[in-house]
N, CA, C and O atoms as a printed pandas DataFrame, in Angstrom:
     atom_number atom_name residue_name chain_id  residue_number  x_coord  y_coord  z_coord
0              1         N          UNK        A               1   61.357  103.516   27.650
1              2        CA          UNK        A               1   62.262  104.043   28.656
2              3         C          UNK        A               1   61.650  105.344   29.199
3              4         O          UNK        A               1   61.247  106.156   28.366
4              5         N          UNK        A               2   61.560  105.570   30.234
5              6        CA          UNK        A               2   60.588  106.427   31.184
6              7         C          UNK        A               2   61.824  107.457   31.339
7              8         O          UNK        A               2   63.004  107.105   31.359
8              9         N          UNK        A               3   61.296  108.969   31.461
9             10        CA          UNK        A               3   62.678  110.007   31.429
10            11         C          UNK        A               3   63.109  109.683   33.022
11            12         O          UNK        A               3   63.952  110.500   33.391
12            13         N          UNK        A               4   62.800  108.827   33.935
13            14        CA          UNK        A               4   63.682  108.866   35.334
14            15         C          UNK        A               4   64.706  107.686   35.091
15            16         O          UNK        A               4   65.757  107.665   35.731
16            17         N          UNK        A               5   64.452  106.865   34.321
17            18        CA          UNK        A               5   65.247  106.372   33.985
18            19         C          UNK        A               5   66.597  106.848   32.832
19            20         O          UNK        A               5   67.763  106.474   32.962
20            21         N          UNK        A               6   66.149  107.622   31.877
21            22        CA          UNK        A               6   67.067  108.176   31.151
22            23         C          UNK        A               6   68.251  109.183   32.288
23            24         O          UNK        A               6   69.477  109.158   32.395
24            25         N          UNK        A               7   67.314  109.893   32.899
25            26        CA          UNK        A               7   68.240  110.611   34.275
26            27         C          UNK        A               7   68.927  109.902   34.985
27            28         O          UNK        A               7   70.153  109.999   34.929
28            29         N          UNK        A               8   68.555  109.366   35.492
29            30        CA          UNK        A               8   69.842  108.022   36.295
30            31         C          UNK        A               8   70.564  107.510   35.407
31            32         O          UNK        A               8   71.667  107.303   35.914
32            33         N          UNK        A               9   70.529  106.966   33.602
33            34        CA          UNK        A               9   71.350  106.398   32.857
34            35         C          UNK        A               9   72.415  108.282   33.021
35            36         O          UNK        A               9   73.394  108.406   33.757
36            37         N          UNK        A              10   72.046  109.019   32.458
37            38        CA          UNK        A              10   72.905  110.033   32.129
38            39         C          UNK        A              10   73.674  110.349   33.621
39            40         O          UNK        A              10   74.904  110.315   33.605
40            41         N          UNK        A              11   73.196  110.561   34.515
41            42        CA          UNK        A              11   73.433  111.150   36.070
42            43         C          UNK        A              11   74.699  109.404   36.170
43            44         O          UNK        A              11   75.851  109.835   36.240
44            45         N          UNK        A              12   74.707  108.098   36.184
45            46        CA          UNK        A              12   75.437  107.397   36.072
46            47         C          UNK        A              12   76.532  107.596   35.213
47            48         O          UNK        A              12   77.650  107.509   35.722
48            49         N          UNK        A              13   76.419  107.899   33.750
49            50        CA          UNK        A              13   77.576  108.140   32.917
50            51         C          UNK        A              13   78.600  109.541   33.113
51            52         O          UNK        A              13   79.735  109.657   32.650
52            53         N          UNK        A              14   77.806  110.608   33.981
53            54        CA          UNK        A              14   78.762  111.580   34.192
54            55         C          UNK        A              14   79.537  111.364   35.392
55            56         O          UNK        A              14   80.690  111.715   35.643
56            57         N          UNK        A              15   78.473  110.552   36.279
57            58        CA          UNK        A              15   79.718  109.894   37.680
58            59         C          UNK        A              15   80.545  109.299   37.103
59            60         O          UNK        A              15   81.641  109.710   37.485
60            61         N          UNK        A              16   80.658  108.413   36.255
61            62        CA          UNK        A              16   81.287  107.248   35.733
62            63         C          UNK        A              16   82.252  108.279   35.441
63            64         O          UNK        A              16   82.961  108.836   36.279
64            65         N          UNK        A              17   82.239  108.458   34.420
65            66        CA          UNK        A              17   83.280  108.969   33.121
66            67         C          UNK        A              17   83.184  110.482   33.090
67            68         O          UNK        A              17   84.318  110.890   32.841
68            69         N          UNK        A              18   82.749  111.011   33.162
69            70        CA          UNK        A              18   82.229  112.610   33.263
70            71         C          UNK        A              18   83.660  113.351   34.061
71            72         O          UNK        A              18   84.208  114.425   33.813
72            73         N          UNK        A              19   83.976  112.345   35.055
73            74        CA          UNK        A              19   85.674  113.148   35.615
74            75         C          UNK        A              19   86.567  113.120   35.003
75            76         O          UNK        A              19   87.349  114.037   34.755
76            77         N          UNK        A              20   86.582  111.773   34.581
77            78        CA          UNK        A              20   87.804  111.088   34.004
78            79         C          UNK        A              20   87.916  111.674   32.675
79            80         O          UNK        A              20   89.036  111.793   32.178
80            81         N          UNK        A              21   86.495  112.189   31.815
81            82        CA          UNK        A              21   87.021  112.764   30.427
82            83         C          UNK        A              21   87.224  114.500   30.460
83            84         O          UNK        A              21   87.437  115.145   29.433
84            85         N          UNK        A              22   87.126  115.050   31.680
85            86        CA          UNK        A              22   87.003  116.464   32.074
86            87         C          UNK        A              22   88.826  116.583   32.719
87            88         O          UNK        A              22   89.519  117.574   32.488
88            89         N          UNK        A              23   89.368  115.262   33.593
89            90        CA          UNK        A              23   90.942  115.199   33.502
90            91         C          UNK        A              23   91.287  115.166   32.217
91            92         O          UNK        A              23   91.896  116.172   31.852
92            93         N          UNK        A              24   91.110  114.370   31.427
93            94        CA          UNK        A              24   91.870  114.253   30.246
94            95         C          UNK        A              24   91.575  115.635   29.624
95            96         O          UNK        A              24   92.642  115.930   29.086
96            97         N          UNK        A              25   91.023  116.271   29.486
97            98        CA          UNK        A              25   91.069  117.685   28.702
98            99         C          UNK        A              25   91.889  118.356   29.145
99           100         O          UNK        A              25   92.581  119.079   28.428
100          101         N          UNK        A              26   92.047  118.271   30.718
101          102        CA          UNK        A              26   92.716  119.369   31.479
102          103         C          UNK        A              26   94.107  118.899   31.674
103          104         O          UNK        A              26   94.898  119.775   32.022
104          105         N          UNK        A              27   94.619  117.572   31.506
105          106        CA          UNK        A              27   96.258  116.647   30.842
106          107         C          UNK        A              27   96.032  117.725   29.577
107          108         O          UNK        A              27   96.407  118.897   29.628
108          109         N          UNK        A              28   95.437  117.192   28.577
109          110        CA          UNK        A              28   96.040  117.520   27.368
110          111         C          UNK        A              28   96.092  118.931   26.982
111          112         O          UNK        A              28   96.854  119.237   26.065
112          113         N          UNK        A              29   95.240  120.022   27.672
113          114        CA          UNK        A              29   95.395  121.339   27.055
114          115         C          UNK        A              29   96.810  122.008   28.775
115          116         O          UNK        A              29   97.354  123.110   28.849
116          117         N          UNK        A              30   96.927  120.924   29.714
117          118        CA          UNK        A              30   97.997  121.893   29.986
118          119         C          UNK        A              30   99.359  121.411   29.849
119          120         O          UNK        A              30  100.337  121.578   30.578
120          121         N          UNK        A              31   99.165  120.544   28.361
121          122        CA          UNK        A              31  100.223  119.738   28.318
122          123         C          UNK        A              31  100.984  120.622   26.492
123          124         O          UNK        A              31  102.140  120.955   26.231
124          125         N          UNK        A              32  100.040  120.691   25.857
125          126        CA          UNK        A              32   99.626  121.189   24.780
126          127         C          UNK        A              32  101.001  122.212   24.136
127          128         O          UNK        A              32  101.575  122.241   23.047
128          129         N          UNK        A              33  101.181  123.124   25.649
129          130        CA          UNK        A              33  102.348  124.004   25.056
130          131         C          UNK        A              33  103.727  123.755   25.158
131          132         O          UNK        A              33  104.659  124.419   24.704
132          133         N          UNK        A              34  103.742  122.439   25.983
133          134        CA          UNK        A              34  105.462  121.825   26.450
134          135         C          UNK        A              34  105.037  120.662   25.125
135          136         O          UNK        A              34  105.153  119.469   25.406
136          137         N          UNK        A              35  104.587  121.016   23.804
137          138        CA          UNK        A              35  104.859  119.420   23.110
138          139         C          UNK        A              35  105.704  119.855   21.868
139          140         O          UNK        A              35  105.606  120.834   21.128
140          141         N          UNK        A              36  106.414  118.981   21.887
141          142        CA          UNK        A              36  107.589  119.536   20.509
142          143         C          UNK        A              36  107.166  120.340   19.733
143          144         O          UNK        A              36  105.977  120.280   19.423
144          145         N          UNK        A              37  107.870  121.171   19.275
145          146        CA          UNK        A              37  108.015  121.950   18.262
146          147         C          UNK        A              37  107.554  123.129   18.528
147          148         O          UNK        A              37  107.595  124.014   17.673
148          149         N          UNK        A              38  107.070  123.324   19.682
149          150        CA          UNK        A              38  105.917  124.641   20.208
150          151         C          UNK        A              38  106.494  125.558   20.453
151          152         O          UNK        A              38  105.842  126.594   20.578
152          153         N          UNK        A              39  107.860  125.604   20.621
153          154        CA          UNK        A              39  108.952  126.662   21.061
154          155         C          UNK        A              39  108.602  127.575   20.114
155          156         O          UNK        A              39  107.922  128.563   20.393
156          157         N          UNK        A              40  108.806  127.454   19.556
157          158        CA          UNK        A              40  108.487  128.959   18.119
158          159         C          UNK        A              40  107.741  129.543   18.453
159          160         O          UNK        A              40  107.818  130.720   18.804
160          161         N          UNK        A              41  106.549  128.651   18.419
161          162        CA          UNK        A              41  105.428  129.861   18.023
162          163         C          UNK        A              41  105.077  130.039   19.512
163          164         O          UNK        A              41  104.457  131.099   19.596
164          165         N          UNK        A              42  105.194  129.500   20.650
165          166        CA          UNK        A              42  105.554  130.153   22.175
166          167         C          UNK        A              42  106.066  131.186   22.445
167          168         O          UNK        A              42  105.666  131.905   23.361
168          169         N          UNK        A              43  107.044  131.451   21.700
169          170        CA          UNK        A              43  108.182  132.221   22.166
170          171         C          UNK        A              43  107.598  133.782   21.052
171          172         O          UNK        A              43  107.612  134.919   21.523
172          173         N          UNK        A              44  107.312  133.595   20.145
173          174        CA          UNK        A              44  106.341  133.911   19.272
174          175         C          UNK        A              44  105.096  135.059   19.694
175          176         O          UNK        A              44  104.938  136.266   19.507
176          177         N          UNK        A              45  104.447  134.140   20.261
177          178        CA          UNK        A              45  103.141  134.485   21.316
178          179         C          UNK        A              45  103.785  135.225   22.407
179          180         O          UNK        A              45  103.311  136.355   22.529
180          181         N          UNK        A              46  104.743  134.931   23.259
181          182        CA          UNK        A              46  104.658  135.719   24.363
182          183         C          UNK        A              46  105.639  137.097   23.875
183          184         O          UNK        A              46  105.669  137.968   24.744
184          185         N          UNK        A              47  106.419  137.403   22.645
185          186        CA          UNK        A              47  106.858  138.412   22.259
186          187         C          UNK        A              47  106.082  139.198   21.515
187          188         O          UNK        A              47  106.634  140.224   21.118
188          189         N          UNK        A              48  104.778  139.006   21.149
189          190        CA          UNK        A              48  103.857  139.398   20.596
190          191         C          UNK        A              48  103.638  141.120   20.902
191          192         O          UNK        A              48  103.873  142.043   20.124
192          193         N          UNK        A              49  103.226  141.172   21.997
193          194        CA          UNK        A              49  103.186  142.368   22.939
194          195         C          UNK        A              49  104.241  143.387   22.882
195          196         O          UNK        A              49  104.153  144.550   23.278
196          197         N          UNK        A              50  105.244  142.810   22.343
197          198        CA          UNK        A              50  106.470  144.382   22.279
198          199         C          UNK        A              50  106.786  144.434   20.771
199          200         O          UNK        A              50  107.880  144.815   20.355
200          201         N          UNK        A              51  105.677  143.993   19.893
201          202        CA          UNK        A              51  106.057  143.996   18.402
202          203         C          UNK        A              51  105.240  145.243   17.975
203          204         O          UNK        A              51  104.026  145.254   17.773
204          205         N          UNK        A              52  106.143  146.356   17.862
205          206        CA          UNK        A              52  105.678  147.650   17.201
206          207         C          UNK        A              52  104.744  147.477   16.211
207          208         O          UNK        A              52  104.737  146.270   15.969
208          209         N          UNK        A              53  103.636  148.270   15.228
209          210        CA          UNK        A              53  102.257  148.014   14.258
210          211         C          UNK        A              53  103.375  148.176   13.490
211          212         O          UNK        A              53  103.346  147.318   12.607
212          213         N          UNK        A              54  104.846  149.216   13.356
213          214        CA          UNK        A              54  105.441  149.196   12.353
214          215         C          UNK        A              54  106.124  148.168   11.563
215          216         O          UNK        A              54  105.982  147.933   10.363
216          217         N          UNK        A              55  107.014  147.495   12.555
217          218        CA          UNK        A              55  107.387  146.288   12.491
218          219         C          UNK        A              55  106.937  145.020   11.300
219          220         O          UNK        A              55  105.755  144.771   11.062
220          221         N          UNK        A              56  107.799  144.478   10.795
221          222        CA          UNK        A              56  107.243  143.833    9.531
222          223         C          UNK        A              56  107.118  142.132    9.895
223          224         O          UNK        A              56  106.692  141.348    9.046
């Protein structure tokens, strides 16, 4: 297998699939914080910032 051929196999698989698995990352991480149970530690995280060093 000659490397212009390996380039067109790879340059084919990122047209192919290369979008479609770069959507699915970008579904699942902006899906990630609306999935059950996440409320806590959401709510958690964004109160983070007004939690005094004293604070226990």
């Amino acid at each position: 297998m000659s490397m212009h051929s390996t380039y067109d196999m790879l340059r084919h698989l990122a047209d192919s699939y290369g979008l479609l698995v770069m959507l699915l990352i970008f579904v699942v991480l902006i899906a990630w914080p609306f999935r059950p149970g996440a409320r806590e530690r959401n709510s958690e995280a964004a109160n983070l910032i007004f939690k005094d060093e004293n604070d226990g």
